[in-house]
C-alpha distance (Angstrom), angle and dihedral (degrees) to the residues before:
residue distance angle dihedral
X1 . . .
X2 3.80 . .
X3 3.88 116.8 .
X4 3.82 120.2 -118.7
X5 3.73 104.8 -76.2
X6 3.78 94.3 -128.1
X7 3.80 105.5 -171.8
X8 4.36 157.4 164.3
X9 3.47 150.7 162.3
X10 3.81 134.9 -107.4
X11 3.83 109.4 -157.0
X12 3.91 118.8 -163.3
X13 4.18 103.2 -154.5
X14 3.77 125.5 -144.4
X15 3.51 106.0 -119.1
X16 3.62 125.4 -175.1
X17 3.90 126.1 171.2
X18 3.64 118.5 -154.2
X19 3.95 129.2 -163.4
X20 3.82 97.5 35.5
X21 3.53 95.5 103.7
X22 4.44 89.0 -134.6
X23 4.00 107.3 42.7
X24 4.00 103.3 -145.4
X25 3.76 98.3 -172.1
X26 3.80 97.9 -166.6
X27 3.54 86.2 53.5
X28 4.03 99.4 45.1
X29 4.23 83.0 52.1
X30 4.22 91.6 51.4
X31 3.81 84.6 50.3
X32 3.86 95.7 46.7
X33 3.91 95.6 41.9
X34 3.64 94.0 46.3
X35 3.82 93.5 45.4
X36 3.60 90.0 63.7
X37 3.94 103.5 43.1
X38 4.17 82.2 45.7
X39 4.25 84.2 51.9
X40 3.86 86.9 49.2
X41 3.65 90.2 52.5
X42 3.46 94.7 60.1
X43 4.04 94.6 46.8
X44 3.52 136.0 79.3
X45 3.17 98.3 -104.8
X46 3.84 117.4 117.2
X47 3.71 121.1 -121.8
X48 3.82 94.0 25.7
X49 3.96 90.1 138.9
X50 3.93 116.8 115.9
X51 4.20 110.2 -96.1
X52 3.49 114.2 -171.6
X53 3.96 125.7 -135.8
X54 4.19 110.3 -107.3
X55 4.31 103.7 -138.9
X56 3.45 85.2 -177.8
X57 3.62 90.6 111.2
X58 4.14 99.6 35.0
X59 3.51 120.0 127.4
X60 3.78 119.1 161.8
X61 4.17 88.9 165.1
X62 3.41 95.9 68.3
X63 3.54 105.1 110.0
X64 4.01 124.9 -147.2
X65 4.02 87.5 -143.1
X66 3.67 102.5 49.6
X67 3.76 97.1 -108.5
X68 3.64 134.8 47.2
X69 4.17 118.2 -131.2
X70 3.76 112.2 -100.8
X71 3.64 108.7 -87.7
X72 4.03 99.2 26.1
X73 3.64 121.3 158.4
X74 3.87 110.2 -160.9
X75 3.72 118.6 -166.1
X76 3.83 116.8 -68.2
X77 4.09 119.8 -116.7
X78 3.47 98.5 -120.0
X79 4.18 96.2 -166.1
X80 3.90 102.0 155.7
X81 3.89 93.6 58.2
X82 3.84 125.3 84.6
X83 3.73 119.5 -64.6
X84 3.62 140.7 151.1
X85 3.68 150.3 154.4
X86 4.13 121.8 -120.9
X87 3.58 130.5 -152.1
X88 3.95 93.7 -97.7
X89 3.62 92.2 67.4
X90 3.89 89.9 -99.7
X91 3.76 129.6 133.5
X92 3.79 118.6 -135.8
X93 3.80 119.3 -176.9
X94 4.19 153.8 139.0
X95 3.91 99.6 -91.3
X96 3.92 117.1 -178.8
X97 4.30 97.8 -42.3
X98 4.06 91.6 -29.2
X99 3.75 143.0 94.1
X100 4.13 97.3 -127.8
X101 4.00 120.8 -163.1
X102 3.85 113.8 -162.1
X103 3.32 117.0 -170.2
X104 4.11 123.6 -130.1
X105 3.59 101.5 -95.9
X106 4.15 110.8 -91.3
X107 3.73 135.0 -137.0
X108 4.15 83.8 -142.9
X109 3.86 153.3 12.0
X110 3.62 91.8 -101.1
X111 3.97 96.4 49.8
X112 4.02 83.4 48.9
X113 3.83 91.3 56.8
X114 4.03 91.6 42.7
X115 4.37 88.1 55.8
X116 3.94 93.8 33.0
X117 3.70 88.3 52.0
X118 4.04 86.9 47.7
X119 3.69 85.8 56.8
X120 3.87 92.8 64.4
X121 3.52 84.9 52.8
X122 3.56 97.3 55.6
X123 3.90 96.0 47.3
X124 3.64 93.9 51.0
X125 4.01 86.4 41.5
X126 4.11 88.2 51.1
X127 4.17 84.5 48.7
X128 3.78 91.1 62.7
X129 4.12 88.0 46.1
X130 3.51 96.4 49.1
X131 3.59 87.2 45.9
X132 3.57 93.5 71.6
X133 3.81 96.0 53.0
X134 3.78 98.8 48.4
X135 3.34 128.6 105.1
X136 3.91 112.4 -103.6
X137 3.98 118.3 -81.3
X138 3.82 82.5 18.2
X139 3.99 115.9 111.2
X140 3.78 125.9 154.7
X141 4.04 118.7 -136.4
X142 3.77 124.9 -149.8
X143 3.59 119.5 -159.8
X144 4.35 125.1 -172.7
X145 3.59 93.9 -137.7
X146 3.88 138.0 120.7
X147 4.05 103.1 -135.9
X148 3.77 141.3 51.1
X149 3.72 89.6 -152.4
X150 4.01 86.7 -123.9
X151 3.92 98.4 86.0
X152 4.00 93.7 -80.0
X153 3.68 120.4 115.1
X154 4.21 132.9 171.3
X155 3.58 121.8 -175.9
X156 3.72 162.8 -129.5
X157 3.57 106.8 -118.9
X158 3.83 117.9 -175.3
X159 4.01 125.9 -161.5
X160 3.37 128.3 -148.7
X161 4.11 126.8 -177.0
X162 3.43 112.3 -130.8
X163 3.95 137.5 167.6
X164 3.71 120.4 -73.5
X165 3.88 87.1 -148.7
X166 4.29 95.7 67.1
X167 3.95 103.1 87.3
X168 3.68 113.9 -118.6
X169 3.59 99.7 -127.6
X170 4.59 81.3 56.0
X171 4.17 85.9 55.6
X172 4.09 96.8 42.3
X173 3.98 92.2 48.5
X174 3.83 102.8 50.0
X175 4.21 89.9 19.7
X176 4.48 87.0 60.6
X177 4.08 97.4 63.4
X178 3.81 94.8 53.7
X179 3.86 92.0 43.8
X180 3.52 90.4 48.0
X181 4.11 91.9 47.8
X182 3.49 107.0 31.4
X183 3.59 95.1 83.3
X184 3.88 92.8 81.7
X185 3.96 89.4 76.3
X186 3.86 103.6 28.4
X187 3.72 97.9 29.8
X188 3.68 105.9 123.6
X189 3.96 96.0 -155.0
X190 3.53 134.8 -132.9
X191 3.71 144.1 -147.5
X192 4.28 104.9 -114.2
X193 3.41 145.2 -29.5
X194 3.98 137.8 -62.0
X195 3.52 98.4 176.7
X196 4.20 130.6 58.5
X197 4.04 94.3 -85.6
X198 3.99 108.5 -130.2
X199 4.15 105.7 -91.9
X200 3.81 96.1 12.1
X201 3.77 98.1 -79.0
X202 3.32 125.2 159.5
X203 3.46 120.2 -113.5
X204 3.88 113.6 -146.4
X205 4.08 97.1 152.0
X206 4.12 135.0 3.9
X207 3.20 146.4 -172.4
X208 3.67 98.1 -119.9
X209 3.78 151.4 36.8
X210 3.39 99.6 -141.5
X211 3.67 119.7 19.2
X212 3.75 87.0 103.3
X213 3.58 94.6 59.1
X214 4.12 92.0 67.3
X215 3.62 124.8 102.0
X216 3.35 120.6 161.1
X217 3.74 135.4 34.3
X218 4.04 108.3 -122.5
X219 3.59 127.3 11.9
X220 3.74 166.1 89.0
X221 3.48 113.1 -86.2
X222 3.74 111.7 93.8
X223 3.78 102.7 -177.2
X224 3.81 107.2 30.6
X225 3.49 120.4 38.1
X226 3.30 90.5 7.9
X227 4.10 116.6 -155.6
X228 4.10 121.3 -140.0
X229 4.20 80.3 -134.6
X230 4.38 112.3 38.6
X231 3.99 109.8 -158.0
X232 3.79 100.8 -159.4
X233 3.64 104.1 144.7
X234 3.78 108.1 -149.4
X235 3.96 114.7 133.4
X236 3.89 100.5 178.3
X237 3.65 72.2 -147.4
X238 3.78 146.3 76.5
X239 3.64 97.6 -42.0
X240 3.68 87.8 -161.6
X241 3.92 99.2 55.8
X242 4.29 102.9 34.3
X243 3.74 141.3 8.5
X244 3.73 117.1 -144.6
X245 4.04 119.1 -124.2
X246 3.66 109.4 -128.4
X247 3.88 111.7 -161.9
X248 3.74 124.3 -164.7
X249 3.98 96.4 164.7
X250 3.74 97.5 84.8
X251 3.93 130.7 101.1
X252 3.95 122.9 -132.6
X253 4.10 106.2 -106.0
X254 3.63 127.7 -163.2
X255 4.04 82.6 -174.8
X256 3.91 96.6 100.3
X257 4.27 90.0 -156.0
X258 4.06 82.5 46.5
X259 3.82 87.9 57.7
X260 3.93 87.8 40.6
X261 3.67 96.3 50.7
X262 3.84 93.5 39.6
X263 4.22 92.2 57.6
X264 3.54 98.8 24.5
X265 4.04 101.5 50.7
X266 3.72 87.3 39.4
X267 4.02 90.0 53.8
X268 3.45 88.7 51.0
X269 3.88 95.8 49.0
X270 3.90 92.4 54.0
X271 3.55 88.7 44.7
X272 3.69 84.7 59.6
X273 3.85 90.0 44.1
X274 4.07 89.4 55.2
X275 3.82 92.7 53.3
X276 3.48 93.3 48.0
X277 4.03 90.0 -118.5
X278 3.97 100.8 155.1
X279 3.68 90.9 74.5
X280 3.97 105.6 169.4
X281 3.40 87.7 -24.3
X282 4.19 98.2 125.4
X283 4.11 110.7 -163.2
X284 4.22 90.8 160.4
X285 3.81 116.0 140.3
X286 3.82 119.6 -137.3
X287 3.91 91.6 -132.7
X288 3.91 114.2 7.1
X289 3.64 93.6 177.4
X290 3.68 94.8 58.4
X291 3.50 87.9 30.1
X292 4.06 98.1 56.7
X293 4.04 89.3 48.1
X294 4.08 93.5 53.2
X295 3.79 93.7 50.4
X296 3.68 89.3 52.4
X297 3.61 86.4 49.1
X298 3.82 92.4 47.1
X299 3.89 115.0 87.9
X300 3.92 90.9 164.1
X301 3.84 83.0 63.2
X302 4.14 90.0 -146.2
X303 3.32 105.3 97.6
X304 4.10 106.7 131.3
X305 3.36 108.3 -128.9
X306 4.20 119.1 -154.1
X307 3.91 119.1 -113.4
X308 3.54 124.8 -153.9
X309 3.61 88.0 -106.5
X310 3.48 86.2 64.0
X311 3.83 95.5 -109.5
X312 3.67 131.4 115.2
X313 3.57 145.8 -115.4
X314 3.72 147.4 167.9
X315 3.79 119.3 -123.6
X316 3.34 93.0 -110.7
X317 3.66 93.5 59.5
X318 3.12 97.1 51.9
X319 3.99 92.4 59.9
X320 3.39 85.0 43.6
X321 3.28 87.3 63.9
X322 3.35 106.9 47.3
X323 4.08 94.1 46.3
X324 3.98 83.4 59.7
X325 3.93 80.4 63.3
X326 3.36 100.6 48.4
X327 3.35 87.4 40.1
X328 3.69 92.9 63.6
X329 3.66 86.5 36.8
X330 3.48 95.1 63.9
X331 4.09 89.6 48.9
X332 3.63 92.5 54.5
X333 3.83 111.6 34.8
X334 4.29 101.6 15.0
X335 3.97 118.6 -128.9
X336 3.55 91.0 -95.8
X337 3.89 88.8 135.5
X338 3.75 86.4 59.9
X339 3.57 105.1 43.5
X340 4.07 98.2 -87.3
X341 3.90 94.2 -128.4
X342 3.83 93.8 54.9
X343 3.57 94.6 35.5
X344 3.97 93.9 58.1
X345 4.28 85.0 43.3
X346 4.30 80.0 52.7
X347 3.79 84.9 58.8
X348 3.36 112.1 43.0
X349 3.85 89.3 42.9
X350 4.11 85.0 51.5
X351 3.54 89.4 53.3
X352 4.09 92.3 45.7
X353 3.47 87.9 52.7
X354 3.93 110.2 49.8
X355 4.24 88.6 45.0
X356 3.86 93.1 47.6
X357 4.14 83.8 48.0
X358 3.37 97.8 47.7
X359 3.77 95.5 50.5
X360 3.50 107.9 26.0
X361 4.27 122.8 -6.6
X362 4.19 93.4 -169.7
X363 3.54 85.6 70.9
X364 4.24 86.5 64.5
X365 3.38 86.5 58.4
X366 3.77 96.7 115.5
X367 3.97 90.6 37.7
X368 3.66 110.3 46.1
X369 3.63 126.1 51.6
X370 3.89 97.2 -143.1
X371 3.90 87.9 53.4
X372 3.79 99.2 45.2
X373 4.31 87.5 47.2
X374 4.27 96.2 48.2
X375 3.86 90.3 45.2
X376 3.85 87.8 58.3
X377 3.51 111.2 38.5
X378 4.47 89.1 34.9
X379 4.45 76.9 56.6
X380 4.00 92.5 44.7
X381 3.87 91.3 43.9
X382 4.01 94.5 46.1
X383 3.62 92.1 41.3
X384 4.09 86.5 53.6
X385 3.97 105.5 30.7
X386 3.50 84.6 -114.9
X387 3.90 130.1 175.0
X388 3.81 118.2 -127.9
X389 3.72 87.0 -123.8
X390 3.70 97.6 59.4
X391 3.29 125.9 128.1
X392 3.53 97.1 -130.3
X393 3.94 95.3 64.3
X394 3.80 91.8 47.2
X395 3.69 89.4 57.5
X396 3.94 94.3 46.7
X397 3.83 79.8 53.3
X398 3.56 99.0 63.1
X399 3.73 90.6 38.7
X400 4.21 91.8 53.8
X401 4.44 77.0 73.1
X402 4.36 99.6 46.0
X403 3.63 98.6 135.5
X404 3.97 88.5 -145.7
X405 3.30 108.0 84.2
X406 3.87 109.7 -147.6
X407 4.06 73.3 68.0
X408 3.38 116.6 46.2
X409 3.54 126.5 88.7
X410 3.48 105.0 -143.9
X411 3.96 88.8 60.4
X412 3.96 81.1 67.3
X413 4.15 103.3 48.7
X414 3.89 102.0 72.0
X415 3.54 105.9 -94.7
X416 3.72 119.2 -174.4
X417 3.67 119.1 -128.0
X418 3.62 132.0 -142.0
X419 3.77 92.2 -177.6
X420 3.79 135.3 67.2
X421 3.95 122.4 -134.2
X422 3.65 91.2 -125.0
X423 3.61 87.2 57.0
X424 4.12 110.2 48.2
X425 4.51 76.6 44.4
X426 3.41 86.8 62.2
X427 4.04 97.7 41.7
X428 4.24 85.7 50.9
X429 4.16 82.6 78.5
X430 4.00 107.2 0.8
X431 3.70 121.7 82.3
X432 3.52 126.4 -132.8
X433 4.20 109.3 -91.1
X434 3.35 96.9 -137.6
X435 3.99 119.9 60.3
X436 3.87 130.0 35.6
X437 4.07 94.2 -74.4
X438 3.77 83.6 82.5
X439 3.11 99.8 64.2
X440 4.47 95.7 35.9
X441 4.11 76.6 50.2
X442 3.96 102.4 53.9
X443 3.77 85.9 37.4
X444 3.76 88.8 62.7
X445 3.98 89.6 39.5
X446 3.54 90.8 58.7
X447 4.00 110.4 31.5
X448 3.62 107.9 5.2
X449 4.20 85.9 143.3
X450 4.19 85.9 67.9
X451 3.98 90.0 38.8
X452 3.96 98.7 100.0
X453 3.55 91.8 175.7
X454 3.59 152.7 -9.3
X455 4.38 148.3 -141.1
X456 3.87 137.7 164.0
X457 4.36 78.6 -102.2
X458 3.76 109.8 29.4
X459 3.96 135.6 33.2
X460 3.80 111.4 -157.0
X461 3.84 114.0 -140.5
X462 3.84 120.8 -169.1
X463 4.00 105.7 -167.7
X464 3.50 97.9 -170.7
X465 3.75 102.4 -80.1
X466 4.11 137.7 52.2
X467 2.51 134.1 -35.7
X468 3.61 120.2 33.2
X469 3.79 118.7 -119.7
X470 3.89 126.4 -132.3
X471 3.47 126.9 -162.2
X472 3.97 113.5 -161.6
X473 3.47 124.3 -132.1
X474 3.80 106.2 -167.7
X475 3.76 98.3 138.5
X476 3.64 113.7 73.2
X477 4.02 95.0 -165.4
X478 3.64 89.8 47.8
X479 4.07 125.0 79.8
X480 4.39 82.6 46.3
X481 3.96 117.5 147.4
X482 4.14 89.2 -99.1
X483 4.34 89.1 60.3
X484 3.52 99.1 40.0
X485 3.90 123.9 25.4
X486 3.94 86.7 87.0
X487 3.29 89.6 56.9
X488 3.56 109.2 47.9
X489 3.53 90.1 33.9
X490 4.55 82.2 61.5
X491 3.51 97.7 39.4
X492 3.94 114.2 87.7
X493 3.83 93.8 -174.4
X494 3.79 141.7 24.1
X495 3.56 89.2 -118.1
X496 4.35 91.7 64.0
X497 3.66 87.2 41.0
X498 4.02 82.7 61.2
X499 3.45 90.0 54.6
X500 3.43 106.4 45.9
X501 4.20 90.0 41.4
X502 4.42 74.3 56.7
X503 3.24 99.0 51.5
């Protein structure tokens, strides 16, 4: 049976800071992340010391394959930029020239939208503290979105744990159709093209941010040459027992069902994948590449697509297809790997989606990101006699993804929520119950003076003499609420929680 498809999201922000004269984006993010662990400081809240990130552990070479093609450049290890670790489990930190929020990781798609949610919070939270530092007529702007509009795009990468056991080559052939299709419910759209569009077309609207950013099929890269399925092989987990998924192919969404549908169909697909559920069924496209850039390009949403069987099909049908599998999946084996309640919400949400986009997309309009942005801007540029290339829509683009949101558009368009406010409040400094960031969070919480340093697998805790003391994290369902609140609750000081974790 398929493993609990423990799971989160790592959002690179836009960030852009205006009034400096010279923008130095690495900079702006050190500012804005430090601005907000400085505010916690000074708050109530417990655990609002700085804990720094452990890399001991980080390997973004290792290569899910067993070799890397000639010439590969895996993701650097940036250690002397900004990073740390919060009391919800999260990590918060300077990567490449962004501020990135990953969530703690998530027993399912709903907890993932709950803590990725959170996340906006805290950038627009870390605005207002940075605010107060900056020079006047200097204020930084943070924007959830997947492209600078100049050829440059960072990403939303989600994780998902899976079983070492399932063969690679298994999860990359029935893993590349969804990838490729999935953008035509959590594509977050975007106002034209930075790449040569397939046939010469022009591009005046698509479906998503960053289909045109892929170019290869499988691999590890994850900022040039960027493949629709990455193979770094880094668990932060029992390397023996599961392998963790890393996904570059997905857009940023402010839709909360877009981020729902995103993690929560996908979870469901690899769950699939792990029980060996595709049987003969054969989904693969002739050309995903080319394939993934004309859906994006596609707003009719009936463009056939060729299969390597030489057939075709739309994207639709091809998620049609795959939610009769999981449909049947869910009849025979449950969606107890996904949480069964959310899983059975994924699916009839799927389902809601893919028949209101095949007969009329408007009416996704407060689901779906891509949806919700056209409608607005196609309004604004009727209303105005406005060419698609205007300046003026580009700009409304970027301000659809402002973090803050007495700015951003898509707080104005309708979108449903699958959240409560109370709720994402409560993920800003609470960790999720039910995986291992509970206990990394309450640990924090309650001695984050003796925590020397932090990873996804590891806290570090230095109890005042040598050496320092690690306690592994390899078990992603261990550390929850239900194993440890006893036992923090008992222990009076890191250094008895070390010896009762030893004994």
């Amino acid at each position: 049976m398929a493993i609990v498809k423990v799971c989160g999201i790592e959002t690179e922000y836009g960030i852009l800071l205006r009034g400096s004269g010279e923008s130095n984006p690495i900079a702006a993010s050190s500012v804005l992340i430090n601005a907000y662990v400085q505010d916690l400081q000074q708050s109530p809240v417990p655990g609002g010391e700085r804990i720094e990130w452990d890399f001991e552990d980080e390997s973004p070479g290792n290569d899910a394959r067993g070799f890397a093609r000639e010439g590969a450049m895996p993701p650097e290890v940036e250690t002397h930029l900004v990073n740390t670790v919060l009391t919800n489990g999260a990590r918060y930190y300077v990567d490449h020239a962004h501020p990135e929020f990953s969530t703690p990781e998530c027993a399912d798609a709903l907890e993932v939208v709950r803590f990725d949610r959170a996340g906006e919070v805290i950038l627009a939270r870390s605005i207002d503290a940075a605010a107060r530092s900056l020079p006047t007529g200097q204020g930084i702007f943070i924007y959830k979105n997947n492209s600078d509009g100049k050829g440059n795009s960072y990403g939303c990468h989600e994780n998902y744990m899976m079983d070492r056991a399932v063969p690679f080559g298994r999860i990359v052939r029935h893993v590349m159709p969804h990838f490729v299709t999935r953008q035509i419910y959590c594509g977050a759209g975007k106002v034209g093209c930075e790449t040569a569009s397939p046939n010469d077309k022009k591009v005046t609207f698509q479906l998503s941010q960053r289909a045109d950013f892929f170019e290869e099929e499988v691999g590890l890269e994850t900022t040039l040459k960027r493949p629709i399925v990455n193979t770094r092989d880094e668990p932060h987990a029992d390397a023996q027992k599961y392998r963790r998924l890393h996904v570059i192919v997905g857009d940023a969404n402010m839709s909360e069902v877009s981020t729902l549908l995103k993690v929560g169909t996908t979870a469901i697909v690899l769950a699939m994948i792990e029980d060996d559920w595709f049987g003969e069924r054969e989904l693969s496209l002739a050309t995903p590449v080319q394939a993934i850039r004309r859906i994006s390009h596609d707003l009719t949403l009936s463009e056939p697509m060729t299969m390597a069987n030489g057939s075709t099909m739309t994207a639709i049908e091809i998620q049609w297809e795959l939610l009769d599998l999981a449909r049947k999946y869910a009849e025979d084996r449950g969606l107890e790997c996904v949480n069964q309640a959310v899983g059975t919400d994924v699916l009839q949400r799927w389902e809601a989606a893919l028949s209101a986009l095949e007969t009329d997309p408007s009416t996704q309009a407060g689901q779906v990101d891509w949806v919700a942005k056209y409608r607005l801007l196609e309004g604004y540029r009727d209303r105005h006699g406005l060419d698609w290339d205007d300046h003026r829509l580009a700009a409304m683009d970027l301000q659809y993804h402002d973090v803050r949101p007495e700015k951003s558009l898509a707080a104005r368009v309708g979108l449903e929520r699958v959240t409560t406010d109370a709720g994402v409040i409560e993920a800003i400094t609470e960790p999720p119950r039910d995986t291992r960031a509970y206990f990394r969070g309450k640990c924090l919480q309650k001695w984050a003076g003796s925590v020397a340093a932090a990873n996804w697998d590891s806290l570090v805790f230095d109890l005042g003499s040598d050496p320092l003391r690690r306690v592994p994290m390899m078990e992603p369902l261990k550390g929850t609420a239900e194993f440890v609140d006893r036992l923090l609750e008992e222990c009076q000081t890191p250094a008895e929680l070390i010896e009762r974790l030893g004994s």
